[in-house]
N, CA and C of each residue as an Amber inpcrd file, in Angstrom:
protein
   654
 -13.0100000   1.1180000  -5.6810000 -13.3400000   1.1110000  -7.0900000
 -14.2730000  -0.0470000  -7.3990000 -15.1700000   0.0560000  -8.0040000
 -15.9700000  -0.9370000  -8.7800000 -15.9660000  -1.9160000  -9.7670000
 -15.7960000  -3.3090000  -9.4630000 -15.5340000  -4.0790000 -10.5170000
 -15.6070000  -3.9330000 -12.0670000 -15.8650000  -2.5610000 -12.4450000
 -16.0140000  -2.0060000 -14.1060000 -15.0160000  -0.9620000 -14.3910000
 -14.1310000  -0.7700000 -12.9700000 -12.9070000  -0.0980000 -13.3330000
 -11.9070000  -0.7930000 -12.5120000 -12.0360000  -2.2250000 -11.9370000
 -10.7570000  -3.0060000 -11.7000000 -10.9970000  -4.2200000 -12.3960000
 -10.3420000  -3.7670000 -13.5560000  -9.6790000  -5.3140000 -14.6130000
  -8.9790000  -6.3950000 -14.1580000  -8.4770000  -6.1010000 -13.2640000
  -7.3970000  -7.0380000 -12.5400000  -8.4410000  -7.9250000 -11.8200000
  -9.7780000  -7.5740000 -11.2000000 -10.9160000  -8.9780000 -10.6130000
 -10.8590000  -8.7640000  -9.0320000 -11.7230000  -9.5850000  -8.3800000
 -11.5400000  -9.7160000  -6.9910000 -10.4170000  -9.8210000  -6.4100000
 -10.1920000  -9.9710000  -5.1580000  -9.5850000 -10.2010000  -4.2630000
 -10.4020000 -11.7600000  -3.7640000  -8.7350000 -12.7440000  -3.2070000
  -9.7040000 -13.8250000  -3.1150000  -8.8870000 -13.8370000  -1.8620000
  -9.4510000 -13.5950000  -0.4630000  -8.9680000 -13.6210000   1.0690000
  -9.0210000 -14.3350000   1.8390000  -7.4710000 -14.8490000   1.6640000
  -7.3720000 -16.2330000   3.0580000  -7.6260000 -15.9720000   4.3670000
  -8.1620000 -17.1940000   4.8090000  -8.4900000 -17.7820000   5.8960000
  -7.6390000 -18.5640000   6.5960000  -6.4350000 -18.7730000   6.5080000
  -5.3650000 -20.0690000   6.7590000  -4.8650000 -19.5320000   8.2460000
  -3.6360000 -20.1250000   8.2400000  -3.1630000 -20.5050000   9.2060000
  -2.4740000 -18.4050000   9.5800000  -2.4140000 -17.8400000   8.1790000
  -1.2760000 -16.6050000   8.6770000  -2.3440000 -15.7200000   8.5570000
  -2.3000000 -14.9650000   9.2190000  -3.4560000 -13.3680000   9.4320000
  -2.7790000 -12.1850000   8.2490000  -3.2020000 -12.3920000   7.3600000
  -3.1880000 -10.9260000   6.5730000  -3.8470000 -10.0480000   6.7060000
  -4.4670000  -9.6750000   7.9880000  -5.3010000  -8.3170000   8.2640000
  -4.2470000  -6.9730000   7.1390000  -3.2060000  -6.9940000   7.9010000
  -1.9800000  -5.6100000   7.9720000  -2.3350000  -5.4610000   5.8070000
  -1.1650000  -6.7530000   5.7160000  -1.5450000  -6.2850000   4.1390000
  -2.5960000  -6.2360000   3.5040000  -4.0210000  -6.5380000   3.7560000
  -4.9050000  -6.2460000   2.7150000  -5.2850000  -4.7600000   3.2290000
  -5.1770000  -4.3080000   4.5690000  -5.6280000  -3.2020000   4.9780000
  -4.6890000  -2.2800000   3.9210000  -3.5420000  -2.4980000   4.2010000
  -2.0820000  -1.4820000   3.5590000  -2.6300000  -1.3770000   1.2750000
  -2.8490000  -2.5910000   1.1610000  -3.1710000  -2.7090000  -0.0020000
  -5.0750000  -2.1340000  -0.5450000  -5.7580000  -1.6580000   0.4880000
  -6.8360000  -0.9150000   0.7080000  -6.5440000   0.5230000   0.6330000
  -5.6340000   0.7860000   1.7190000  -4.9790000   2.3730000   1.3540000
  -4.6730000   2.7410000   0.3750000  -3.5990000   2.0620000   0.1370000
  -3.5510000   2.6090000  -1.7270000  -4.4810000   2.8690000  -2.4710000
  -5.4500000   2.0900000  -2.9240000  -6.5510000   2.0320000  -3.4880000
  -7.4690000   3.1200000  -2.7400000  -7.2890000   3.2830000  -1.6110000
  -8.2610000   4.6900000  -1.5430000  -7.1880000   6.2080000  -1.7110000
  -6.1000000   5.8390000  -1.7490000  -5.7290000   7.2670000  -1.9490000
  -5.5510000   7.1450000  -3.4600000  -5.0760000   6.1720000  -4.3690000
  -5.6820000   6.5440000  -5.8580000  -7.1210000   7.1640000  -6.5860000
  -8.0060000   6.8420000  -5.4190000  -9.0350000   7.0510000  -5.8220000
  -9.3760000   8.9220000  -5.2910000  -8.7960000   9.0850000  -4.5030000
  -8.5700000  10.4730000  -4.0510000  -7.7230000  11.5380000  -5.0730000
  -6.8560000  10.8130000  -4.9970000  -5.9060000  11.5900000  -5.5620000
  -6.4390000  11.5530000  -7.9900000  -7.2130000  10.5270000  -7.8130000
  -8.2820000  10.9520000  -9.3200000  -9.4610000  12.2550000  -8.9210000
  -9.5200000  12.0240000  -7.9910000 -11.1780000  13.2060000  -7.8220000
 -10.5680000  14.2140000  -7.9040000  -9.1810000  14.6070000  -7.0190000
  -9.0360000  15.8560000  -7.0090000  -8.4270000  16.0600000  -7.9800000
  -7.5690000  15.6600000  -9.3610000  -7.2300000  15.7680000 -10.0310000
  -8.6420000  16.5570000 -11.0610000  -9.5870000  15.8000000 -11.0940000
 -10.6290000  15.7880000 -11.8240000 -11.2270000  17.0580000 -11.6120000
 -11.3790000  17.1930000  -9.9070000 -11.8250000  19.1700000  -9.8990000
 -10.9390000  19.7640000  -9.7310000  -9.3400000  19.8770000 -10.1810000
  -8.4270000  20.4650000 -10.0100000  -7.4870000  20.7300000  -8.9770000
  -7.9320000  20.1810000  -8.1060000  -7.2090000  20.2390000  -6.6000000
  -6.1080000  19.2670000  -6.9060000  -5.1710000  18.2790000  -7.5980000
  -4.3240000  17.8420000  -7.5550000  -3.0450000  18.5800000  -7.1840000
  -2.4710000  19.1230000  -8.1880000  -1.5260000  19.8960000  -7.8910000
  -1.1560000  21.2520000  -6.7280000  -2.7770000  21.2860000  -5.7790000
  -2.4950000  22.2720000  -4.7680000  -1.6080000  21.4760000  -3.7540000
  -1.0240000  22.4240000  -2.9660000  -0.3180000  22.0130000  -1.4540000
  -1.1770000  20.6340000  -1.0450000  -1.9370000  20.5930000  -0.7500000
  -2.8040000  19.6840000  -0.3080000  -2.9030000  18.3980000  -0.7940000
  -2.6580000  18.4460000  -2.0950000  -2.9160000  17.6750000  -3.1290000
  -1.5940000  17.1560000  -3.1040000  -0.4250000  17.8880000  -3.4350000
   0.8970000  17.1480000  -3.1870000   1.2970000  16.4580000  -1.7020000
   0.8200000  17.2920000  -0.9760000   0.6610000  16.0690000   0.6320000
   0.5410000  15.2920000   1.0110000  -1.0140000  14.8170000   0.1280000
  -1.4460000  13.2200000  -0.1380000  -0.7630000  12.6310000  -1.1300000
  -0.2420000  13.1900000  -2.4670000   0.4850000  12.4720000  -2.5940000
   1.7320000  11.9800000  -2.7180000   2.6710000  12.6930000  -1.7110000
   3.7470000  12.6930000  -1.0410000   3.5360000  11.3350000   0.2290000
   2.9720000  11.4650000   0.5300000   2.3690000  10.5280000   1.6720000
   2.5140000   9.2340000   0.8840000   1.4930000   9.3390000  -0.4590000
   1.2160000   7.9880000  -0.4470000   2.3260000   7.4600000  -1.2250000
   3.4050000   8.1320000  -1.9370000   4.7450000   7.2980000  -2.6380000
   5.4890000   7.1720000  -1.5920000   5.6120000   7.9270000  -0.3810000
   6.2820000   7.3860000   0.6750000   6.1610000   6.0350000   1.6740000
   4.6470000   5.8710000   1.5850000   4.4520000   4.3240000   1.9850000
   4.6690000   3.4330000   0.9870000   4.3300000   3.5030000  -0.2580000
   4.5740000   2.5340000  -1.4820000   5.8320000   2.1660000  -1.6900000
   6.8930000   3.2710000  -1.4380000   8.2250000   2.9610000  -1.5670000
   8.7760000   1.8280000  -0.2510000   8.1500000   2.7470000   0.7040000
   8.7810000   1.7100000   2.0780000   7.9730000   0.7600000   2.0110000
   6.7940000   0.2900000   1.2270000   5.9000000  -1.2840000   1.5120000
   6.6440000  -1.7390000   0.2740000   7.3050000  -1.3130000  -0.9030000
   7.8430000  -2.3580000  -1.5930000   9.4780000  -2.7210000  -1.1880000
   9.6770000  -1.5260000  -0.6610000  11.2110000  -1.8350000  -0.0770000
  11.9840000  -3.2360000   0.3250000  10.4550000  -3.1280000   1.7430000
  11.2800000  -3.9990000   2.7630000  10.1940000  -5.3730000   2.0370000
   9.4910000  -5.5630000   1.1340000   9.1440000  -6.6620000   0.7560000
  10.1350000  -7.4540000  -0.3680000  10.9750000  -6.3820000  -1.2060000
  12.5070000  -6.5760000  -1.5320000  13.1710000  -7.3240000  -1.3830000
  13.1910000  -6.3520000   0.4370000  14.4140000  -6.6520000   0.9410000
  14.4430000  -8.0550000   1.8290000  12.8590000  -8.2530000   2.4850000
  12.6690000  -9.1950000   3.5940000  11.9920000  -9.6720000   3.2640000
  10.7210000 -10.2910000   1.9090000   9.9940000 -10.9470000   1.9690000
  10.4190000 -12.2990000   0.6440000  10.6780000 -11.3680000  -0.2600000
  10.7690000 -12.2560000  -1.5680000  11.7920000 -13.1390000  -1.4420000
  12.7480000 -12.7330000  -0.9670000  14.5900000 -13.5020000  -0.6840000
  14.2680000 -14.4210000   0.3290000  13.5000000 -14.6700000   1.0510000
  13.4810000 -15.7010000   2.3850000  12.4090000 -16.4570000   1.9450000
  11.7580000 -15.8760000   0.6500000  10.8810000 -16.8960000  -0.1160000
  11.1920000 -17.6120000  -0.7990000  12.1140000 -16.9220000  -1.9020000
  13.1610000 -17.9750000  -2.8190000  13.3550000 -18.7990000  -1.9950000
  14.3650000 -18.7880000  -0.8980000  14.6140000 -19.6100000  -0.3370000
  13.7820000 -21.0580000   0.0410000  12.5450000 -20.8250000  -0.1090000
  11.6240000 -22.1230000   0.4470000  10.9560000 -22.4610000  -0.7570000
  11.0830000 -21.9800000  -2.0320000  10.2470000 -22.5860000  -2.6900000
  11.4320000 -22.8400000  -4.0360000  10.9160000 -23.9700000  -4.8290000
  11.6270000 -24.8860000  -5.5120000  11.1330000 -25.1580000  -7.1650000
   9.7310000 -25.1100000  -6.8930000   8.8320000 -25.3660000  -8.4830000
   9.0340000 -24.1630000  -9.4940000   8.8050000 -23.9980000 -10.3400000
   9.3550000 -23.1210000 -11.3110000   8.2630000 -22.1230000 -11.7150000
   6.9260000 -22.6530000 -10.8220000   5.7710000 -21.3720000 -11.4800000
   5.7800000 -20.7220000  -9.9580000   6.1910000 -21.1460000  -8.5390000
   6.2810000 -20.3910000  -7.5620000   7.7310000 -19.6970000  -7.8380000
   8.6730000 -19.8140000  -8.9580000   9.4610000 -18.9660000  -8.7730000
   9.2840000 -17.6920000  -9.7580000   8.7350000 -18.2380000 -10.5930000
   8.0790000 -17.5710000 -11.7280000   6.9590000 -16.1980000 -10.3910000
   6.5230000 -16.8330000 -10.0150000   5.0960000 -15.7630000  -8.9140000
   5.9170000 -14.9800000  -8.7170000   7.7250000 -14.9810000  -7.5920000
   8.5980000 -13.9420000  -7.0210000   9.2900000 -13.3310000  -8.8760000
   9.6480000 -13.8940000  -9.2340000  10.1630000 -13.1550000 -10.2180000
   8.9410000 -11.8250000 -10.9320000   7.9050000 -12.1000000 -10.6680000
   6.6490000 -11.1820000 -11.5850000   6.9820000 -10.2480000 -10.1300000
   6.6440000 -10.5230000  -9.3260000   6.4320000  -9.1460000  -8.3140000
   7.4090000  -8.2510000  -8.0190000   9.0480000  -8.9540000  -8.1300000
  10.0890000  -8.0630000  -8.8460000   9.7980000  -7.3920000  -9.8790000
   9.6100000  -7.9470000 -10.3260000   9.8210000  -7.2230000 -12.2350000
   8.3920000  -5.6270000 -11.5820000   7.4340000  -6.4070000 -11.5910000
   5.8530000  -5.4630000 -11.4710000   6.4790000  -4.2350000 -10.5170000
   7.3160000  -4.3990000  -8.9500000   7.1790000  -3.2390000  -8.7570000
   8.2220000  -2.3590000  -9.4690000   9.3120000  -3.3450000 -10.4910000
  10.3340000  -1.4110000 -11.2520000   9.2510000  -1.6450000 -12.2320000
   8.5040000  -1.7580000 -12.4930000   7.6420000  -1.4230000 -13.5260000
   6.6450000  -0.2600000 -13.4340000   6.5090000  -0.4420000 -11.9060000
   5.4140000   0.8600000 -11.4330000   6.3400000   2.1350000 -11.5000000
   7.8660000   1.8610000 -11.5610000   8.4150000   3.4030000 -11.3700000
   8.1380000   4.0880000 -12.3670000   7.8910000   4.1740000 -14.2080000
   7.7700000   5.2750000 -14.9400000   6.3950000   5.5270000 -14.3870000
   5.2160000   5.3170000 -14.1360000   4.6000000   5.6020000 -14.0440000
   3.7450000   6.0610000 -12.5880000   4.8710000   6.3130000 -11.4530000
   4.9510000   6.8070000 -10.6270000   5.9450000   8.5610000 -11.1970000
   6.9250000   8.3340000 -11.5390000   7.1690000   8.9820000 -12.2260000
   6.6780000  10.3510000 -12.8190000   5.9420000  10.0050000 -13.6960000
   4.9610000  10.7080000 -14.9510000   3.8820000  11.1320000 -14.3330000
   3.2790000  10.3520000 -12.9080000   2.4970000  11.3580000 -12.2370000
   3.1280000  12.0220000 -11.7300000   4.1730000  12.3710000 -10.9810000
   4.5900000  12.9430000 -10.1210000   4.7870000  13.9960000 -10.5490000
   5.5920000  14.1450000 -11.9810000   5.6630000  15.0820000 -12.6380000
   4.6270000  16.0880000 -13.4310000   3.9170000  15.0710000 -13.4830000
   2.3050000  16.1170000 -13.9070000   1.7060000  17.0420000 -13.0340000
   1.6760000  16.4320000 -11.8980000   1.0210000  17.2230000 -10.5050000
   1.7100000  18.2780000 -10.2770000   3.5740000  18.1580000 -10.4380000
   4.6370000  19.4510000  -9.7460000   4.4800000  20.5340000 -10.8810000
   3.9440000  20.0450000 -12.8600000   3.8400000  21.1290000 -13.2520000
   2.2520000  21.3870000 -13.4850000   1.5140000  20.8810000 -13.1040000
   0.0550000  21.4220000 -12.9300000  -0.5530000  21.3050000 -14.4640000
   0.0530000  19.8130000 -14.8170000  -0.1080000  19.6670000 -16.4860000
  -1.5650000  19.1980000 -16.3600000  -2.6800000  19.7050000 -15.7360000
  -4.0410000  18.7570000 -15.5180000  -4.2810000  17.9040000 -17.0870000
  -4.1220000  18.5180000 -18.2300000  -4.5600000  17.8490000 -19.6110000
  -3.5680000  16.5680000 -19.7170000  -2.4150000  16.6230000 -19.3410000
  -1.9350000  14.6040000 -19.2190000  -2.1060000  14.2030000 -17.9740000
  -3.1680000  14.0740000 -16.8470000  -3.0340000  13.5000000 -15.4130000
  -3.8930000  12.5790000 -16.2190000  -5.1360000  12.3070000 -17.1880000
  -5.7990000  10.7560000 -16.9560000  -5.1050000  10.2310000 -17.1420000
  -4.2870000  10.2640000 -18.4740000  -3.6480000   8.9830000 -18.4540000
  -2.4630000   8.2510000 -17.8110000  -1.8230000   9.2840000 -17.0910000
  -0.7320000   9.1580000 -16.4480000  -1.3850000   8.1510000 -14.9000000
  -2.5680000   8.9890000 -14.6360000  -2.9330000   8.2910000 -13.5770000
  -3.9660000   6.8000000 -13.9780000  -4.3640000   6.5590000 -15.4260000
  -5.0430000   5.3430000 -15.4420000  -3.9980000   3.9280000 -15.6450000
  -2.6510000   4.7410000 -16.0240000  -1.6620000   3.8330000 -15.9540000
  -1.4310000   3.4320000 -14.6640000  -1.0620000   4.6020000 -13.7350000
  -0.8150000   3.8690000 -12.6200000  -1.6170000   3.0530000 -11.5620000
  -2.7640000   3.9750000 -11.8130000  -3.8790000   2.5450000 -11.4170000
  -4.2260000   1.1190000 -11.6870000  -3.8210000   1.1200000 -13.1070000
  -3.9120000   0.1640000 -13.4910000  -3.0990000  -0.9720000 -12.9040000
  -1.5180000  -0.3060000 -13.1340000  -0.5340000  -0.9840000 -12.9450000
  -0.2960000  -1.4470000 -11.8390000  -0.6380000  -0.4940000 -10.2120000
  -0.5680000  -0.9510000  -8.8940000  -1.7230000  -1.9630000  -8.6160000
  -3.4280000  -1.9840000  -9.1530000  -4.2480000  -2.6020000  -8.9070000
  -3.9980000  -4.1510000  -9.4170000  -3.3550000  -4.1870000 -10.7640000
  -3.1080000  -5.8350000 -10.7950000  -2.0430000  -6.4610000  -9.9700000
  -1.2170000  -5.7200000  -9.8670000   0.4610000  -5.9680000  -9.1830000
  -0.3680000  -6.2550000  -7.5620000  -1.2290000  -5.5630000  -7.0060000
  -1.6860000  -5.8730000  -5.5470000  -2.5950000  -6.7460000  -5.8110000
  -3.6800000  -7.2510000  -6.9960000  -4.5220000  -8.2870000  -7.3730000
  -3.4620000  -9.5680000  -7.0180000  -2.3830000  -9.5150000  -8.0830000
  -1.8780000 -10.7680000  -8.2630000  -0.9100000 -11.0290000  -7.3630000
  -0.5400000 -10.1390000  -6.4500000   0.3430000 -10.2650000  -4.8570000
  -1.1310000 -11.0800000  -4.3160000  -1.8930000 -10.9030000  -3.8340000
  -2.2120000 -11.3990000  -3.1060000  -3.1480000 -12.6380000  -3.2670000
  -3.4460000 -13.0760000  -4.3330000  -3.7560000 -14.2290000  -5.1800000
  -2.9850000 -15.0900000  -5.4310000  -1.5580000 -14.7790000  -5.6860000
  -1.0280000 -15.5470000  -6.2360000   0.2880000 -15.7950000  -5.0130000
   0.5160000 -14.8900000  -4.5490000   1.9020000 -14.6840000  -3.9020000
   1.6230000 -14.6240000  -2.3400000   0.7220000 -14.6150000  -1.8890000
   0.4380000 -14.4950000  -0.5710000   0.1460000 -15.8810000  -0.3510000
  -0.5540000 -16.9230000  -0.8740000  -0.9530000 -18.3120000  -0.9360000
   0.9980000 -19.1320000  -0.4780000   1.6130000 -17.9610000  -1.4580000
   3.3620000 -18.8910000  -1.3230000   3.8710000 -18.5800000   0.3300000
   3.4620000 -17.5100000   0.7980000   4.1550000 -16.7430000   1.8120000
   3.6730000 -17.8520000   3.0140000   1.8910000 -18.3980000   2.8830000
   1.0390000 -18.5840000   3.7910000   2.1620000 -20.4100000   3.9900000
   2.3930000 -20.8200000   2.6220000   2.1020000 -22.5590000   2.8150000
   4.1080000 -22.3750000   3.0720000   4.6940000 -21.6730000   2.5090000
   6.0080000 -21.8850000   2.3120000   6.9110000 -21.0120000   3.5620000
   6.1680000 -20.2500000   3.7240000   6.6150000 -19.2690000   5.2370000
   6.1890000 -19.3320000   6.5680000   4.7160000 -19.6490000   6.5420000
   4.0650000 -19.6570000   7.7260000   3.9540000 -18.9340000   8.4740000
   3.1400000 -18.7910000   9.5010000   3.4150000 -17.7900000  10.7400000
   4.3400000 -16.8940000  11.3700000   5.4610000 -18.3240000  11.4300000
   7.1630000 -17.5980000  11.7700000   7.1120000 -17.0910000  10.8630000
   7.6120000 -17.2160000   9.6540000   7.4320000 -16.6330000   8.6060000
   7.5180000 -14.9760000   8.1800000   5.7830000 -15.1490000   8.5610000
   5.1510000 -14.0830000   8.5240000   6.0160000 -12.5870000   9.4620000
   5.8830000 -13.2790000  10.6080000   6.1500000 -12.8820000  11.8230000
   7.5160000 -12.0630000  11.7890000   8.4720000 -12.6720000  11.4310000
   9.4650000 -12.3420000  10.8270000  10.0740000 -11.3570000  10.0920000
   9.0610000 -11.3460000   8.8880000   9.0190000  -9.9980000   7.8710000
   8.3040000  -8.8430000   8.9480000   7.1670000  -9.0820000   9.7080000
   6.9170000  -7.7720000  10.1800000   7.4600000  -7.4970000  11.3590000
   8.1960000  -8.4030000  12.1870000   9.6470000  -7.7770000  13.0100000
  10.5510000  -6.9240000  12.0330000  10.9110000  -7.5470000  11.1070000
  11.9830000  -6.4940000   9.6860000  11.3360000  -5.1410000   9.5810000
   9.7760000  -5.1460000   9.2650000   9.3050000  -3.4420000   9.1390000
   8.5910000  -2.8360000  10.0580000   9.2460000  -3.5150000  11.2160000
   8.6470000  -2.4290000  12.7460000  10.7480000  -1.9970000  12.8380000
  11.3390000  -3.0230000  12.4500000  12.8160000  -2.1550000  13.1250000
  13.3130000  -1.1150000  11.7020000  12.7760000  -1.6100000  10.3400000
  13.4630000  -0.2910000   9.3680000  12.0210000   0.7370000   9.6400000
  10.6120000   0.8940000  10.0350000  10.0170000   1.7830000  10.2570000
   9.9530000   2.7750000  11.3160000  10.6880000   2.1920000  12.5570000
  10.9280000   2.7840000  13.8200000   9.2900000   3.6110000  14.0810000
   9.3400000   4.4420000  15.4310000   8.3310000   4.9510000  16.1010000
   7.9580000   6.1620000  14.8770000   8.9840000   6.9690000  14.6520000
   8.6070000   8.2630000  13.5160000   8.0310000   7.7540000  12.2190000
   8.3360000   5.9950000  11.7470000   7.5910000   5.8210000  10.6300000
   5.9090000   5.7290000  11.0350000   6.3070000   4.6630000  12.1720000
   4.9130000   4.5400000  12.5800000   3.9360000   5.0700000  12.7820000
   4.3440000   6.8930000  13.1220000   3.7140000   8.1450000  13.1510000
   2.6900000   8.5860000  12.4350000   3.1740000   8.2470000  10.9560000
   2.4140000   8.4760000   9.8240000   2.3630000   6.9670000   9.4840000
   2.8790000   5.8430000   9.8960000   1.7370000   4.6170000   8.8610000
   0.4390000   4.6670000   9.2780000   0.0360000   4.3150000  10.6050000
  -0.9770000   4.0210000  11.0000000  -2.0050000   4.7000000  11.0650000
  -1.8050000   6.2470000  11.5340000  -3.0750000   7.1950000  10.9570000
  -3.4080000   7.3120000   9.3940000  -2.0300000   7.1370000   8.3120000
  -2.7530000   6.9690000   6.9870000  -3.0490000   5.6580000   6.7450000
  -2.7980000   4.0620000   7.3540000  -3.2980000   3.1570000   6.8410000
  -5.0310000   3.2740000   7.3530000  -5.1300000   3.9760000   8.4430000
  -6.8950000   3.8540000   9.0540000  -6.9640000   5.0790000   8.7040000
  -6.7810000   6.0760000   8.0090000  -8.2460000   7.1480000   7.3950000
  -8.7490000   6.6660000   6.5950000 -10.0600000   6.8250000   7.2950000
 -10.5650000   6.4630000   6.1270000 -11.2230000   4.7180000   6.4220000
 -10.6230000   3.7810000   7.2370000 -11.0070000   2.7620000   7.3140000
 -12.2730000   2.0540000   7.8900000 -12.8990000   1.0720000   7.5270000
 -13.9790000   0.4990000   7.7470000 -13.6530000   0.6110000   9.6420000
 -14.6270000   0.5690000  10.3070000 -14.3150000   0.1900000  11.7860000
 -13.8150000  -1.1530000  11.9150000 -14.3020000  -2.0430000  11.0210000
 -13.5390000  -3.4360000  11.4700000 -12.2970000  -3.5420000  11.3690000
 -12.3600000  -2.7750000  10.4960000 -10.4090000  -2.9750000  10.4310000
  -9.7290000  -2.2080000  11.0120000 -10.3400000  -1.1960000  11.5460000
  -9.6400000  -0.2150000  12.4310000  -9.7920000  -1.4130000  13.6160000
 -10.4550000  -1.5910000  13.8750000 -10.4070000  -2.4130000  15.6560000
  -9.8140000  -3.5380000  15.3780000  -9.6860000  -3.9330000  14.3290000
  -8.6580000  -5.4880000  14.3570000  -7.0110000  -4.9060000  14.3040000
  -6.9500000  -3.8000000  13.5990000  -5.2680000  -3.3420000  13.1330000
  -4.9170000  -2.5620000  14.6900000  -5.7960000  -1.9790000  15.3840000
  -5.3930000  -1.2710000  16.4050000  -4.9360000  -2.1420000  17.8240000
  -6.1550000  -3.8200000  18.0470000  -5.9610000  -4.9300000  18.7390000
  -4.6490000  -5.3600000  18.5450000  -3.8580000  -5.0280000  17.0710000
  -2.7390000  -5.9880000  16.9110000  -1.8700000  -4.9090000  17.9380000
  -2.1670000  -3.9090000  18.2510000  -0.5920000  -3.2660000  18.4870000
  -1.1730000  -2.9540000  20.0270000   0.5550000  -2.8780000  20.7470000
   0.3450000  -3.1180000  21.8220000   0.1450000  -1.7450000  22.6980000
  -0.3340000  -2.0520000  24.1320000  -0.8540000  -0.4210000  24.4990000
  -0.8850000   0.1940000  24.2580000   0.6780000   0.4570000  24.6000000
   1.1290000   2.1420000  24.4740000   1.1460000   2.8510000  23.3780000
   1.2870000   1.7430000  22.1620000   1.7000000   2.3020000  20.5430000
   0.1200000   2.6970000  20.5020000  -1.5000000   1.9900000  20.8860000
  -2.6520000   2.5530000  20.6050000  -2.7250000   3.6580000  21.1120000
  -2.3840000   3.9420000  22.5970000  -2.4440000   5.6240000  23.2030000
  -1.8510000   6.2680000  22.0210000  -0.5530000   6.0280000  22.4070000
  -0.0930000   6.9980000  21.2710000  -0.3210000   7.4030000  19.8080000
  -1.0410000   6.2650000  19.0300000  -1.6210000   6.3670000  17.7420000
  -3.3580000   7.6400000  18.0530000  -3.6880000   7.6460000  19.3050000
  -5.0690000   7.8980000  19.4200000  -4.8880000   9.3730000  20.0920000
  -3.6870000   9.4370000  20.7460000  -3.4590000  10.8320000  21.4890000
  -2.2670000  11.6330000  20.6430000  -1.6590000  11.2900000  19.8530000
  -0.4610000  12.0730000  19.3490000  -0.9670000  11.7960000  17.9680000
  -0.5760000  10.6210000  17.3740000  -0.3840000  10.3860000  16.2680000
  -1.4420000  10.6380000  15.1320000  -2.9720000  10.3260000  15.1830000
  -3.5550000  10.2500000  14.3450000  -4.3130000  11.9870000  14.2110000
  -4.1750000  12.6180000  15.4890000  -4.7370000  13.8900000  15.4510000
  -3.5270000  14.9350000  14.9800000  -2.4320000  14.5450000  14.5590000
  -1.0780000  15.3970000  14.1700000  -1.4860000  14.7520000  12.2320000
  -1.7240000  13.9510000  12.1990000  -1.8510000  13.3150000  10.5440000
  -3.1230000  14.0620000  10.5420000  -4.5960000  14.5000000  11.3680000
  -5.6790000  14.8510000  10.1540000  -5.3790000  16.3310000  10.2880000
  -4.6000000  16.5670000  11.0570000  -4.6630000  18.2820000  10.9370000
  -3.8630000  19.1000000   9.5680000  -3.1260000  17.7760000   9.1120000
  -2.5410000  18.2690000   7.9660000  -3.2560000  18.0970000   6.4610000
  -4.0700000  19.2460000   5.6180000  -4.7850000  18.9830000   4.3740000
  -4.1340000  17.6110000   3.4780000  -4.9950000  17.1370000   3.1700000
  -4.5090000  15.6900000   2.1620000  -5.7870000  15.8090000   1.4810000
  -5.6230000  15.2780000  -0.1330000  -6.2440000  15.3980000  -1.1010000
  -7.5060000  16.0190000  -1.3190000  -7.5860000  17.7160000  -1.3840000
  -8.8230000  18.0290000  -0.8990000  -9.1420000  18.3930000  -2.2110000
 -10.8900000  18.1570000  -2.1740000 -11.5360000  17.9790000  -3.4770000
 -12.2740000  19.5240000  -4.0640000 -12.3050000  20.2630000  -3.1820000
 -13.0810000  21.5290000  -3.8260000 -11.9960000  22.6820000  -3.5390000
């Protein structure tokens, strides 16, 4: 999207000590399947099979990327931080993601009854609402993770969502976090993982994810 339809502003991307390749890539996906899932709305393809696929897909990663950040990121953050505007940062990203549920919601329900005359606004809400909530995660809240968590840290939380994602999540993260992706980030996200998981992302996994229609526009 173009800085004249994200209010929420840049992205400002550390360089420090912890590698956020994974989440800005994961927080890229979203943003391209919102932007998918508006086009086809727009020529009517939302509510086909196809259309619910993609976006079945994409509340299924949103749910499991806010889950285990819930469950494993914010609580081991409290824990290290003490000042009252870094607690204030975890308290907003609680609150922001039950905030995204009516309006996860209200799309969901537009698309299953093929209400095309309420999808803008249902969907400019939720754009709205996920684009600042991932603006101000990673501006504001990723800076806490980098100085107050560190590496271990880091490291840590994504041991937590390789054991609640297992091999069958992984099936479908990784071919939907790279459709679609720049090559750089495909070759940096694919370097992180080890052999066998790339065979298998390149021979099983990603050719079983494009064979299935997702958000098709005509």
């Amino acid at each position: 999207m173009s800085n004249d339809t994200n209010p929420w502003g840049e992205r400002t991307t550390l360089g420090g000590r912890v590698d956020f390749t994974m989440m800005y890539a994961i927080h890229d996906a979203f943003t391209r399947d919102l932007e998918r899932l508006a086009l086809a709305c727009v020529r009517g393809t939302g509510g086909t099979p196809g259309g619910l696929t993609g976006w079945t897909t994409f509340t299924r990663q949103l749910h499991h990327h806010h889950t285990v950040e819930d469950d494993a990121l914010w609580p081991r953050l409290r824990e290290k931080v003490s000042r009252l505007d870094e607690v204030a940062v975890l308290d907003d990203m609680e609150l922001e993601h039950e905030q995204l549920a009516p309006s996860l919601k209200r799309v969901d329900e537009t698309l299953r009854a093929k209400h095309a005359a309420d999808l803008d606004e249902s969907i400019h809400d939720l754009v709205s609402g996920l684009g600042a909530h991932m603006r101000h995660e990673e501006n504001e809240a990723l800076p806490l993770v980098e100085t107050r968590l560190g590496p271990e840290g880091w490291a840590a939380f994504g041991n937590h969502i390789r054991k609640t994602q297992g091999l069958r999540g992984a099936a479908e993260f990784f071919p939907w976090l790279l459709d679609g992706a720049p090559e750089a980030t495909q070759a940096k996200v694919l370097g992180m993982l080890p052999p066998p998981i790339r065979l298998l992302y390149r021979k099983r996994w990603a050719p079983k994810y494009h064979r299935i229609p997702r958000w098709p526009t005509a």
